[in-house]
PDB file of N, H, CA, C and O in Angstrom:
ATOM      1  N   UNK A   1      39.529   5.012   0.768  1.00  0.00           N
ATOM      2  CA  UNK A   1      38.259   4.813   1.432  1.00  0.00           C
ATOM      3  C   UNK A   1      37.190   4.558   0.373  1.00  0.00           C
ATOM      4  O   UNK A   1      36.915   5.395  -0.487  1.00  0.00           O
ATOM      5  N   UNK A   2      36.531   3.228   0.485  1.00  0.00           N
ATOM      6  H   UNK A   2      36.755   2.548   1.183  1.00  0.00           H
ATOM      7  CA  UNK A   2      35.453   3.350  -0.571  1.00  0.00           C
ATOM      8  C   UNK A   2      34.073   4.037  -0.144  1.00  0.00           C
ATOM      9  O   UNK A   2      33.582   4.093   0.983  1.00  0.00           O
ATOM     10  N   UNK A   3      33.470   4.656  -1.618  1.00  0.00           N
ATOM     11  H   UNK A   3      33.869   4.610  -2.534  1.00  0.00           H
ATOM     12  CA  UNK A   3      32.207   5.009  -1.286  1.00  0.00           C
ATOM     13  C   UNK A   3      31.215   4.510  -0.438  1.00  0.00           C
ATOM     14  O   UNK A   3      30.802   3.446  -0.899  1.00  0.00           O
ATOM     15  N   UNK A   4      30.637   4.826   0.634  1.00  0.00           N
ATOM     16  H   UNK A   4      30.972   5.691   1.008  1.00  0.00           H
ATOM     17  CA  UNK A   4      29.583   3.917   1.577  1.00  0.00           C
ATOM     18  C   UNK A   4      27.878   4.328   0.451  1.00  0.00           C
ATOM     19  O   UNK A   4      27.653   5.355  -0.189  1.00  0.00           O
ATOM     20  N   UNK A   5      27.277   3.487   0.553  1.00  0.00           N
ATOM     21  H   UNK A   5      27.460   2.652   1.073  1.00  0.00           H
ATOM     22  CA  UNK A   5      26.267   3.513  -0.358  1.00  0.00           C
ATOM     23  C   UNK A   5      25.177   3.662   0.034  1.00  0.00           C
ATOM     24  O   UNK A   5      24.858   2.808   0.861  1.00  0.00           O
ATOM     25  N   UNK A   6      24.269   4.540  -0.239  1.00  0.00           N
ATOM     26  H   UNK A   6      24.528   5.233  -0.911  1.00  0.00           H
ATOM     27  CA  UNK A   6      22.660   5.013   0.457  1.00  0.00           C
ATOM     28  C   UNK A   6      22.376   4.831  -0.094  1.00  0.00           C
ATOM     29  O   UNK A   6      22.493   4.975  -1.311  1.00  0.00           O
ATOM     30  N   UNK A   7      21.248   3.941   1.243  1.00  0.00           N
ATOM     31  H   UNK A   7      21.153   3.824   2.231  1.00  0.00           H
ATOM     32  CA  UNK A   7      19.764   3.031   0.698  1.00  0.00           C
ATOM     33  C   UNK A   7      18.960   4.233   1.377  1.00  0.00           C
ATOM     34  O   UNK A   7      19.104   5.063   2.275  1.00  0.00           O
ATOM     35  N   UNK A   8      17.736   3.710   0.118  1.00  0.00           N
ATOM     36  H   UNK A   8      17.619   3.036  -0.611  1.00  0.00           H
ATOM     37  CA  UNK A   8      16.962   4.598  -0.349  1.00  0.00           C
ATOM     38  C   UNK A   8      15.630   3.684   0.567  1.00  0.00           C
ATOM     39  O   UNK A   8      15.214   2.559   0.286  1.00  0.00           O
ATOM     40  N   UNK A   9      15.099   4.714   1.875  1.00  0.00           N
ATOM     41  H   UNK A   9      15.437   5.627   2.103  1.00  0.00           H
ATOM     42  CA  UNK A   9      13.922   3.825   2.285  1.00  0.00           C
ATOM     43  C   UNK A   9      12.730   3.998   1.559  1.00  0.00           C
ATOM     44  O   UNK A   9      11.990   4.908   1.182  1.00  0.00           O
ATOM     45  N   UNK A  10      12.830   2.760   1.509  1.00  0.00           N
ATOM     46  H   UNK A  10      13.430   2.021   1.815  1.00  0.00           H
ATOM     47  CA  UNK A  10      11.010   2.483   0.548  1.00  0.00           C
ATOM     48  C   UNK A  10      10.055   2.457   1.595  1.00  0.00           C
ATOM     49  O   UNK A  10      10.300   1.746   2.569  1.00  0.00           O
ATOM     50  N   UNK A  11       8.697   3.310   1.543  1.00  0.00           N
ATOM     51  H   UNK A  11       8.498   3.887   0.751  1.00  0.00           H
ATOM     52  CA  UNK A  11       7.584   2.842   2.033  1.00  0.00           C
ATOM     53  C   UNK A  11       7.172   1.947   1.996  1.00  0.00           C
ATOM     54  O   UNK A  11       7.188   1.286   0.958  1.00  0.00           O
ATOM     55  N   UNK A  12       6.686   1.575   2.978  1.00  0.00           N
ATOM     56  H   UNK A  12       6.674   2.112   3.821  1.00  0.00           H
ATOM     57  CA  UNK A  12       5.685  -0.308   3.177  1.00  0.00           C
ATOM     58  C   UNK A  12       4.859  -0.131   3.630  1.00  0.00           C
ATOM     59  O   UNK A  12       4.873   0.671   4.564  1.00  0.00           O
ATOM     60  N   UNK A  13       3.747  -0.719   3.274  1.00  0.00           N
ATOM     61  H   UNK A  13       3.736  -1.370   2.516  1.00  0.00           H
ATOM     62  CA  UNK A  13       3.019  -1.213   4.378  1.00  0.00           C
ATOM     63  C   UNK A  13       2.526  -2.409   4.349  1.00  0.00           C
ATOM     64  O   UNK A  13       1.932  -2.667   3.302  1.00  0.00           O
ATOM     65  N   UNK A  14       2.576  -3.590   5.467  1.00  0.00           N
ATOM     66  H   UNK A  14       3.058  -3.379   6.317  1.00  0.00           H
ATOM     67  CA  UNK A  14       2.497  -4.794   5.550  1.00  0.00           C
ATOM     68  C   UNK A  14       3.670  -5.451   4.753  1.00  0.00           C
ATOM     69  O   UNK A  14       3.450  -6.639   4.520  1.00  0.00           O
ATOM     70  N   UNK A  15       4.643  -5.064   4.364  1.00  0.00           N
ATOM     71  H   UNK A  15       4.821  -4.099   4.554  1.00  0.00           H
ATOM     72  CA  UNK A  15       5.614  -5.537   3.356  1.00  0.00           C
ATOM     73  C   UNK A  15       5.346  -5.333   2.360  1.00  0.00           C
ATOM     74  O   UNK A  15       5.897  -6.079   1.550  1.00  0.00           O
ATOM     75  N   UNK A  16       4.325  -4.191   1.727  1.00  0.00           N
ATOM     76  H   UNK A  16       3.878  -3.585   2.385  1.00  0.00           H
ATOM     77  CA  UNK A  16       4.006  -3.710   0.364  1.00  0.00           C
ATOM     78  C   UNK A  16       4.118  -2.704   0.240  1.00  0.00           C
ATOM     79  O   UNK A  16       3.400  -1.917   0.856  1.00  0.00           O
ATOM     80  N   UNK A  17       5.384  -2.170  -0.894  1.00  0.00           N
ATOM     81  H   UNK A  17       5.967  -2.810  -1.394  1.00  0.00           H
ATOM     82  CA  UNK A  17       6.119  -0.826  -1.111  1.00  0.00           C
ATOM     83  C   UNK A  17       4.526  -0.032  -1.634  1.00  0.00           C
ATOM     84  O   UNK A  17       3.667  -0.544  -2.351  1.00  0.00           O
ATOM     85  N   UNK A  18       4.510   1.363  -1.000  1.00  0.00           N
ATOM     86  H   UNK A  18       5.208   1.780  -0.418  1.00  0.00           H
ATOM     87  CA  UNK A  18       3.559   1.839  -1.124  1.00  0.00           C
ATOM     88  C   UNK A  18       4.258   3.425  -2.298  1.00  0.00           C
ATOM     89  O   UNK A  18       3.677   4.510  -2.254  1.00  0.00           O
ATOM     90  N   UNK A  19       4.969   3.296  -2.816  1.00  0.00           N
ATOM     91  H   UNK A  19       5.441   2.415  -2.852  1.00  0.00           H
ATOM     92  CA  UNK A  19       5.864   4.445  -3.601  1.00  0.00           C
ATOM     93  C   UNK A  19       4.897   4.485  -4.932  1.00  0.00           C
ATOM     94  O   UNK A  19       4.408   3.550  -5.567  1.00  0.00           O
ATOM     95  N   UNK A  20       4.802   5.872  -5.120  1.00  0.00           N
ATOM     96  H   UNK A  20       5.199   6.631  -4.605  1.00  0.00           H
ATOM     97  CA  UNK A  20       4.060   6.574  -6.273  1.00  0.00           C
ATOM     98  C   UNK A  20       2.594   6.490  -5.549  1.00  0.00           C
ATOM     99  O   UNK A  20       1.707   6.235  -6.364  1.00  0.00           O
ATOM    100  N   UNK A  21       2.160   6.640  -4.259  1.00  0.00           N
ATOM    101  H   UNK A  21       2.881   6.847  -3.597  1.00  0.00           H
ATOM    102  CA  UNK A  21       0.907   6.973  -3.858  1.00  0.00           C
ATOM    103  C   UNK A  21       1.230   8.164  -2.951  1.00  0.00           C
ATOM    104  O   UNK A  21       2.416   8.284  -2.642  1.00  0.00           O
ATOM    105  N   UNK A  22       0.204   9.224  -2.394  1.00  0.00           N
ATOM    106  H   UNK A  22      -0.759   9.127  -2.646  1.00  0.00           H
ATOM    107  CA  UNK A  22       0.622  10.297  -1.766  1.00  0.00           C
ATOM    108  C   UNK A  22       0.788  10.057  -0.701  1.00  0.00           C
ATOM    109  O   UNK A  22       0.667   8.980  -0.118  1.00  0.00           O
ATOM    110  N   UNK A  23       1.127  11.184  -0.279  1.00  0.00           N
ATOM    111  H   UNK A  23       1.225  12.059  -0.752  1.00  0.00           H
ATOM    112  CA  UNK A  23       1.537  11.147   1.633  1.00  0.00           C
ATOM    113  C   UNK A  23      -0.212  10.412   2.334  1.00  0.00           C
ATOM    114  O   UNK A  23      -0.335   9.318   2.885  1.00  0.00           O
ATOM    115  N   UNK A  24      -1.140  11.255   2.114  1.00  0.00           N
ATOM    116  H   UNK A  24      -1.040  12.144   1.666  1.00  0.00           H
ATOM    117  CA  UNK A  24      -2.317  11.147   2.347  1.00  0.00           C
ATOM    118  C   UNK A  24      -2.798   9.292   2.263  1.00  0.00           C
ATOM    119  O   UNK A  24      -2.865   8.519   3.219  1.00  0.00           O
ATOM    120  N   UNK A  25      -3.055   9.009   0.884  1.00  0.00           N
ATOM    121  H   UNK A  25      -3.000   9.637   0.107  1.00  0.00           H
ATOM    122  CA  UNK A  25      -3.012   7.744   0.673  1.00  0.00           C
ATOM    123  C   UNK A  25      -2.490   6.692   1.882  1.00  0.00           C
ATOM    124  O   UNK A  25      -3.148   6.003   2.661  1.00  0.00           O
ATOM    125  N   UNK A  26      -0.894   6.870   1.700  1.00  0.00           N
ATOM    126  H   UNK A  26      -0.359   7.430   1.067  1.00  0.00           H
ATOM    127  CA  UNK A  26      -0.108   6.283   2.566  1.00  0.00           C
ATOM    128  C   UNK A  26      -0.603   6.406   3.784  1.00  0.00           C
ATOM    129  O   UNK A  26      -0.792   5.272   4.224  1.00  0.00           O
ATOM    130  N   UNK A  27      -0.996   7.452   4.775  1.00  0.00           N
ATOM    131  H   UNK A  27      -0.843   8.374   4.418  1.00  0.00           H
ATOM    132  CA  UNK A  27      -1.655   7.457   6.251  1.00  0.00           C
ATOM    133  C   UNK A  27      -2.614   6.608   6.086  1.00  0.00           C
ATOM    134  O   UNK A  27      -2.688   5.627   6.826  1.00  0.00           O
ATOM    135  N   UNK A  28      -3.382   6.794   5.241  1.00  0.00           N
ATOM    136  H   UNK A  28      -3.322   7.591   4.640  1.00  0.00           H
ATOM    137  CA  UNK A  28      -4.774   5.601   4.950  1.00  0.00           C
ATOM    138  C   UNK A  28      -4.752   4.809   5.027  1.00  0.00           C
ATOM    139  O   UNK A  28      -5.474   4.265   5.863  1.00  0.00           O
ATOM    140  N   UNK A  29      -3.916   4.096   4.230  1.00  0.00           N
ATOM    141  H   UNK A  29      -3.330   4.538   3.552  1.00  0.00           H
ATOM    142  CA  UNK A  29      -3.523   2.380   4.073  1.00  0.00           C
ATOM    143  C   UNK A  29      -3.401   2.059   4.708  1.00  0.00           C
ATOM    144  O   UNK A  29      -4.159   1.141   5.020  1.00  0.00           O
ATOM    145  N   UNK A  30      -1.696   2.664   6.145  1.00  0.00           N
ATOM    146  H   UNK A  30      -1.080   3.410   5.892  1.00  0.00           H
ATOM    147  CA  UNK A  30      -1.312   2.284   7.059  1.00  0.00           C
ATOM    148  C   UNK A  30      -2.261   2.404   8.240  1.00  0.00           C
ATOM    149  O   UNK A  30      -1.812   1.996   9.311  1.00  0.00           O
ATOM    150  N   UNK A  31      -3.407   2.857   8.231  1.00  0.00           N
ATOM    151  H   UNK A  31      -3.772   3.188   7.361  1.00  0.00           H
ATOM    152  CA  UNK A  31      -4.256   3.024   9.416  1.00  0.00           C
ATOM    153  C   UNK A  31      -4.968   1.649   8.899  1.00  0.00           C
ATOM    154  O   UNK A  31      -5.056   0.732   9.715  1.00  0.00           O
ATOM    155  N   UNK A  32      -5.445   1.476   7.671  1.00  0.00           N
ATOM    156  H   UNK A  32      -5.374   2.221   7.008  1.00  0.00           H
ATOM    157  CA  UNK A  32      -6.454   0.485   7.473  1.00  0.00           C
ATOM    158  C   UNK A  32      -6.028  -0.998   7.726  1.00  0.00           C
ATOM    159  O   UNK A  32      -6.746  -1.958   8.006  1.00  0.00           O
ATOM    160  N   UNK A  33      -4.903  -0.946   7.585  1.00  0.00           N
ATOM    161  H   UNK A  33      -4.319  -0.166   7.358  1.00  0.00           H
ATOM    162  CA  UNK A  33      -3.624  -2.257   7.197  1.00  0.00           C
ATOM    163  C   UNK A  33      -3.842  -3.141   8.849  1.00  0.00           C
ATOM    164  O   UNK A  33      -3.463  -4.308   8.952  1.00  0.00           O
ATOM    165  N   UNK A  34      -4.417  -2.479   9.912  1.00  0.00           N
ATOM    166  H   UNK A  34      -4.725  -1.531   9.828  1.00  0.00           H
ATOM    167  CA  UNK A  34      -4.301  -2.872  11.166  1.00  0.00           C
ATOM    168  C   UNK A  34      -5.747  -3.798  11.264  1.00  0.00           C
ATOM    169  O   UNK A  34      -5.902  -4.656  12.133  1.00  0.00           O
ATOM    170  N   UNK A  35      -6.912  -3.433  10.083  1.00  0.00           N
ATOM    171  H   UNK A  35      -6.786  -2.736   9.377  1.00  0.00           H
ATOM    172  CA  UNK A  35      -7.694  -4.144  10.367  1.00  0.00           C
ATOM    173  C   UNK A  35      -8.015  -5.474   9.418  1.00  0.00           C
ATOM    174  O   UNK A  35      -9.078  -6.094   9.439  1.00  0.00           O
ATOM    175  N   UNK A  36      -6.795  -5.793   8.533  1.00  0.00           N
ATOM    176  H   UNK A  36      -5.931  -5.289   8.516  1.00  0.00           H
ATOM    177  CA  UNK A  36      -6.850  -6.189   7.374  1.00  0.00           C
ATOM    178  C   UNK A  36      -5.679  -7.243   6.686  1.00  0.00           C
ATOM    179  O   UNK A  36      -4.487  -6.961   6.805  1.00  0.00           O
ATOM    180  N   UNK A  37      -5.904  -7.881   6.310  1.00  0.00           N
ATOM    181  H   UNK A  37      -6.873  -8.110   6.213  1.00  0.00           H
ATOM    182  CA  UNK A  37      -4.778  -9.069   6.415  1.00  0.00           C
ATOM    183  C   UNK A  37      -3.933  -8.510   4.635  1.00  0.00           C
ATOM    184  O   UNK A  37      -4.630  -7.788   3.922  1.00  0.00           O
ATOM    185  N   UNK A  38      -2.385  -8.951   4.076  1.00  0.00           N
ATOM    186  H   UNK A  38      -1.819  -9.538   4.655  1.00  0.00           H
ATOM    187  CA  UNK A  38      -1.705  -9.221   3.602  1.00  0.00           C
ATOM    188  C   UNK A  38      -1.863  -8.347   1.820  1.00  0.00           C
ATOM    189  O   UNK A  38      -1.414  -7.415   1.154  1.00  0.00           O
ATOM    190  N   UNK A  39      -2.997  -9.670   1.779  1.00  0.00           N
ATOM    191  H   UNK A  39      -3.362 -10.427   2.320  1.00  0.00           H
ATOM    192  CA  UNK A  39      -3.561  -9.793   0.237  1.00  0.00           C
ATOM    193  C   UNK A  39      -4.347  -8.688  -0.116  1.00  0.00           C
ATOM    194  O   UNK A  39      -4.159  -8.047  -1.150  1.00  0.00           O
ATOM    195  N   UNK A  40      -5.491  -8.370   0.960  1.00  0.00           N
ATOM    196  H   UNK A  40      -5.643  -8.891   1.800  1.00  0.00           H
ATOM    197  CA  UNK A  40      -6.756  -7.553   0.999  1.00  0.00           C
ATOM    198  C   UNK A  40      -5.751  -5.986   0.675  1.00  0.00           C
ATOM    199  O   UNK A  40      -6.146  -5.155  -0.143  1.00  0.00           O
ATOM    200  N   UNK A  41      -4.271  -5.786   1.575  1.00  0.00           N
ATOM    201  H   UNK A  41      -3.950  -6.461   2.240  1.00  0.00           H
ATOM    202  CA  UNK A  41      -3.616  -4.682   1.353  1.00  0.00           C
ATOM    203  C   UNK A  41      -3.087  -4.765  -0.267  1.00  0.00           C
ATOM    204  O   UNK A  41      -3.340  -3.860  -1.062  1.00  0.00           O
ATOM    205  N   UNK A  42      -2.521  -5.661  -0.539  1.00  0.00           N
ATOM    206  H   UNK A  42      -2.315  -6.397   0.106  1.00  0.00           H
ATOM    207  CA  UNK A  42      -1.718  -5.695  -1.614  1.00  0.00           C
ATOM    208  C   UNK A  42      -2.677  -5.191  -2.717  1.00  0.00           C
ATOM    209  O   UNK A  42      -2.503  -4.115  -3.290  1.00  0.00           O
ATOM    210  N   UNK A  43      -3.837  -6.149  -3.015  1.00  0.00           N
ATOM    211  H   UNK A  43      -3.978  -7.023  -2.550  1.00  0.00           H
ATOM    212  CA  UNK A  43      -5.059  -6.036  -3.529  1.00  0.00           C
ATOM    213  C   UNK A  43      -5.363  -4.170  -3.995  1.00  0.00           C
ATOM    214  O   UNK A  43      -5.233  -3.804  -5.163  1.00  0.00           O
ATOM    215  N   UNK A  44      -5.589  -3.617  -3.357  1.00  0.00           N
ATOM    216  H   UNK A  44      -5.695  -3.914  -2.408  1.00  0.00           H
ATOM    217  CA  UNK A  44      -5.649  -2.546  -2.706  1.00  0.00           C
ATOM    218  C   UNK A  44      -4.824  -1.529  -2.987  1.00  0.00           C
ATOM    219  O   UNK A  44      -5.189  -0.459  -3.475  1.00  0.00           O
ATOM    220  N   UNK A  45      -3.847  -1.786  -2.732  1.00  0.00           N
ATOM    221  H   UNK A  45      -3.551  -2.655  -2.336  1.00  0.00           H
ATOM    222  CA  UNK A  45      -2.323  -1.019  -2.938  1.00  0.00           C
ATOM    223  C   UNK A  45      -2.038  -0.910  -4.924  1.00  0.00           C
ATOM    224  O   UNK A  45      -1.631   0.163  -5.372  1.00  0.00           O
ATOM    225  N   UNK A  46      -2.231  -1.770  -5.626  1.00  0.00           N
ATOM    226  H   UNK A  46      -2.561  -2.641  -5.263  1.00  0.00           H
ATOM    227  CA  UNK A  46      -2.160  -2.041  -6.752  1.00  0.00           C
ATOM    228  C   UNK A  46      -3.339  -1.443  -7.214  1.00  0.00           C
ATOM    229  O   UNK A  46      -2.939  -0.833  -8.206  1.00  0.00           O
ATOM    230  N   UNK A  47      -4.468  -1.247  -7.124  1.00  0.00           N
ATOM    231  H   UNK A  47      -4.793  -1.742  -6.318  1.00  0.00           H
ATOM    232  CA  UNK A  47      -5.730  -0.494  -7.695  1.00  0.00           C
ATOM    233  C   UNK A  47      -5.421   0.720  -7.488  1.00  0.00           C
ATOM    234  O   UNK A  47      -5.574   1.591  -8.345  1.00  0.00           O
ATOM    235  N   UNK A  48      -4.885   0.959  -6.174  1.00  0.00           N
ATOM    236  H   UNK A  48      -4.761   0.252  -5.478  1.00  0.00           H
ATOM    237  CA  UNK A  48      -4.761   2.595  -6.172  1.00  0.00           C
ATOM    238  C   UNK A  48      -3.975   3.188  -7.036  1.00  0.00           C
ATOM    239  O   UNK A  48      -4.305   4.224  -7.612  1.00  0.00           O
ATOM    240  N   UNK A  49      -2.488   2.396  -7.270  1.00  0.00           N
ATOM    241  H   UNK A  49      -2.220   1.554  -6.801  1.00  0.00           H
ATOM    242  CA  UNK A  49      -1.524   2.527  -8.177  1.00  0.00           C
ATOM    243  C   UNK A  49      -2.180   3.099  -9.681  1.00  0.00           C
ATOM    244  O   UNK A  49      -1.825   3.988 -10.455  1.00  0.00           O
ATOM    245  N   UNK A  50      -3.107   2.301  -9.677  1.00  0.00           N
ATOM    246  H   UNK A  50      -3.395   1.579  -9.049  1.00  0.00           H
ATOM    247  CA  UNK A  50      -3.859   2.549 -11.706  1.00  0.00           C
ATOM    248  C   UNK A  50      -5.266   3.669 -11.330  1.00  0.00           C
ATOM    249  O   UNK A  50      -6.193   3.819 -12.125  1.00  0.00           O
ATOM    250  N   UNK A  51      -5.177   4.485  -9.783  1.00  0.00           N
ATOM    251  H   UNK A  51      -4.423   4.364  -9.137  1.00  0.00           H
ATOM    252  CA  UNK A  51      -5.745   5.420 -10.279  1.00  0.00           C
ATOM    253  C   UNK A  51      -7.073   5.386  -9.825  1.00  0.00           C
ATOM    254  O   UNK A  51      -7.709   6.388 -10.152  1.00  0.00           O
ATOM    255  N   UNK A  52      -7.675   4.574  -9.194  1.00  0.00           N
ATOM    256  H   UNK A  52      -7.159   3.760  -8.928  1.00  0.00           H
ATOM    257  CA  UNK A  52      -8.471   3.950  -8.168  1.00  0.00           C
ATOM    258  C   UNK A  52      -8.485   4.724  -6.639  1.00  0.00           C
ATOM    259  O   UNK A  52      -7.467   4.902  -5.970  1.00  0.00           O
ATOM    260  N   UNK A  53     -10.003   5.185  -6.196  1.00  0.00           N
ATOM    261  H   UNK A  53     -10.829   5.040  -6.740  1.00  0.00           H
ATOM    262  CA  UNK A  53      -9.873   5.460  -5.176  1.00  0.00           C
ATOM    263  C   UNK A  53      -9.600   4.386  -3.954  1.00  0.00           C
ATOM    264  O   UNK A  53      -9.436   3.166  -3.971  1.00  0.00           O
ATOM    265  N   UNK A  54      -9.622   5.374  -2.864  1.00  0.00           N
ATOM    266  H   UNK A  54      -9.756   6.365  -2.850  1.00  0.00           H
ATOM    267  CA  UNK A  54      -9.325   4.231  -1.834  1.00  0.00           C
ATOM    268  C   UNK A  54     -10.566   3.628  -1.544  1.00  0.00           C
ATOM    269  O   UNK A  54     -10.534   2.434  -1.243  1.00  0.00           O
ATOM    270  N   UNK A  55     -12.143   4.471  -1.587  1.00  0.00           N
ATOM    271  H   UNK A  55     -12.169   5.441  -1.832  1.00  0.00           H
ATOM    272  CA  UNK A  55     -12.900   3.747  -1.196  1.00  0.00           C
ATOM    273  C   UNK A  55     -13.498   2.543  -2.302  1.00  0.00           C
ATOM    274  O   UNK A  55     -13.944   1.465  -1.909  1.00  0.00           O
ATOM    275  N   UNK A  56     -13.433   2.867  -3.480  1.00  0.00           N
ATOM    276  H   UNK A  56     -13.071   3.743  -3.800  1.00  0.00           H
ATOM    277  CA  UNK A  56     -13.410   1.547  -4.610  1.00  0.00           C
ATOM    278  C   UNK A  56     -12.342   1.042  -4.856  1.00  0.00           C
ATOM    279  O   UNK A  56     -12.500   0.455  -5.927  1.00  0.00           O
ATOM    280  N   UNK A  57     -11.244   0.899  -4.481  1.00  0.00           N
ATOM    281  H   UNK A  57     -11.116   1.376  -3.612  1.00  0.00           H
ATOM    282  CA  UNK A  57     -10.163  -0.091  -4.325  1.00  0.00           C
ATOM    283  C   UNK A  57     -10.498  -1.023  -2.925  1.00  0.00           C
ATOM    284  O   UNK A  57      -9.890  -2.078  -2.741  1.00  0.00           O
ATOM    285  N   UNK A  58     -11.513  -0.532  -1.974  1.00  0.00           N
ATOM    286  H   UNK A  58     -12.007   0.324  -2.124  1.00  0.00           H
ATOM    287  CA  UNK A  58     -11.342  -1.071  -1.175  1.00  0.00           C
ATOM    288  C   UNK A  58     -12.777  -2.116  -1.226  1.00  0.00           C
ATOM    289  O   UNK A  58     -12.656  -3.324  -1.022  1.00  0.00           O
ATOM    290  N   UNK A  59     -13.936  -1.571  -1.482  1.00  0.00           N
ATOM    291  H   UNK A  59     -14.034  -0.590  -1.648  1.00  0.00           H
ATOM    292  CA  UNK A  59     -14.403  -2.638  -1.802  1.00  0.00           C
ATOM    293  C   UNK A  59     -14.283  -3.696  -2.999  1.00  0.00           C
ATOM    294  O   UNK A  59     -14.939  -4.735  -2.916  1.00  0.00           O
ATOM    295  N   UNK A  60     -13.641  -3.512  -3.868  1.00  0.00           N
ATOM    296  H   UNK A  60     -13.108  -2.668  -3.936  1.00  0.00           H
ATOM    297  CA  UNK A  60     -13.007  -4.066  -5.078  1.00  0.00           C
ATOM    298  C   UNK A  60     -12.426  -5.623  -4.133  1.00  0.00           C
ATOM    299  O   UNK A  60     -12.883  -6.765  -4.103  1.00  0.00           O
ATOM    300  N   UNK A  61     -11.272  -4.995  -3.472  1.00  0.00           N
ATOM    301  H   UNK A  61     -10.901  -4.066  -3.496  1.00  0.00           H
ATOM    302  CA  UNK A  61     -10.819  -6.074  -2.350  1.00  0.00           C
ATOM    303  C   UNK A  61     -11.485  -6.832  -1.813  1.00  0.00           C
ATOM    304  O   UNK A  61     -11.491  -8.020  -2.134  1.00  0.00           O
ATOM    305  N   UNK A  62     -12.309  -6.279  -0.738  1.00  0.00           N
ATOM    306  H   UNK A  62     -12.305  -5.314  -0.477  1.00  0.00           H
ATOM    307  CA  UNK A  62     -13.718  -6.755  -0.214  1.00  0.00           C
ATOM    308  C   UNK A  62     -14.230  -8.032  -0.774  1.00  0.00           C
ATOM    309  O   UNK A  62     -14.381  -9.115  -0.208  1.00  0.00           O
ATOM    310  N   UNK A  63     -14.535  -7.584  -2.357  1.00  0.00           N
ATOM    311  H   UNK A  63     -14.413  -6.705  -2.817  1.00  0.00           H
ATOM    312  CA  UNK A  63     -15.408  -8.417  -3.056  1.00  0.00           C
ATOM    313  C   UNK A  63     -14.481  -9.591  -3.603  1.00  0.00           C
ATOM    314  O   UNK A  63     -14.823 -10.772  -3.657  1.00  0.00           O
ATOM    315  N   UNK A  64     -13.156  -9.033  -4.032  1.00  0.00           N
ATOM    316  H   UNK A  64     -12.878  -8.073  -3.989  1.00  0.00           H
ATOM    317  CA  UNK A  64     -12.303 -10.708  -4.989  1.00  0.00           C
ATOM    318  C   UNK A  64     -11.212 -11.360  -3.692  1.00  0.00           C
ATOM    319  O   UNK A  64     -10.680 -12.468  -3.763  1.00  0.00           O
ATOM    320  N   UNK A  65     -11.055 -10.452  -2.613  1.00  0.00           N
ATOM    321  H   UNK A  65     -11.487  -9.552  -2.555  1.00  0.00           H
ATOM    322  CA  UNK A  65     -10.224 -11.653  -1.307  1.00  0.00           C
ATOM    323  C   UNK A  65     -10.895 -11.585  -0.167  1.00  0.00           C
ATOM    324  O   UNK A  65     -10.880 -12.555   0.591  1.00  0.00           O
ATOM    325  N   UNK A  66     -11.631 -10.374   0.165  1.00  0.00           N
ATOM    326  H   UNK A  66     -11.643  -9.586  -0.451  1.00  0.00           H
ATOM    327  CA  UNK A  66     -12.613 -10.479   1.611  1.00  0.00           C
ATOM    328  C   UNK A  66     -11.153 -10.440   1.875  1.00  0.00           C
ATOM    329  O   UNK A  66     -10.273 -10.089   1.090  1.00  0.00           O
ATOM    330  N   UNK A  67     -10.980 -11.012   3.568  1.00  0.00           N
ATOM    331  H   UNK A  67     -11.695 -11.297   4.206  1.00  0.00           H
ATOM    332  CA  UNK A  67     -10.358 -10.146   4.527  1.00  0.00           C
ATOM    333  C   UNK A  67     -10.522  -8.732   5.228  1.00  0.00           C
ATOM    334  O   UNK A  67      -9.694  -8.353   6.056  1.00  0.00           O
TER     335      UNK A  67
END
């Protein structure tokens, strides 16, 4: 019998792995993600990563993709 292999679910949101942000974070995003297109998340998702709050990651976004 060969080994069956576990996948490891990654967080997303909008199709952007949201891993190494907190539980907290993550509710955020995914609430905000409903009013907000693709890029504006990704945008977003990557600032928080380097440590960036959500509310200046978010106008950061705002200002270089709008959405």
């Amino acid at each position: 019998m060969t080994p069956k292999r576990i996948k490891k679910k990654v967080k997303t949101v909008k199709g952007i792995s949201v891993e190494g942000l907190t539980p907290r974070q993550i509710k955020a995003l995914s609430e905000h993600s409903v009013h907000h297109g693709k890029s504006h998340m990704k945008f977003m998702v990557e600032q928080m990563k380097k440590g960036v709050s959500f509310t200046a990651s978010h106008k950061a976004a705002m200002k270089k993709v709008g959405e």
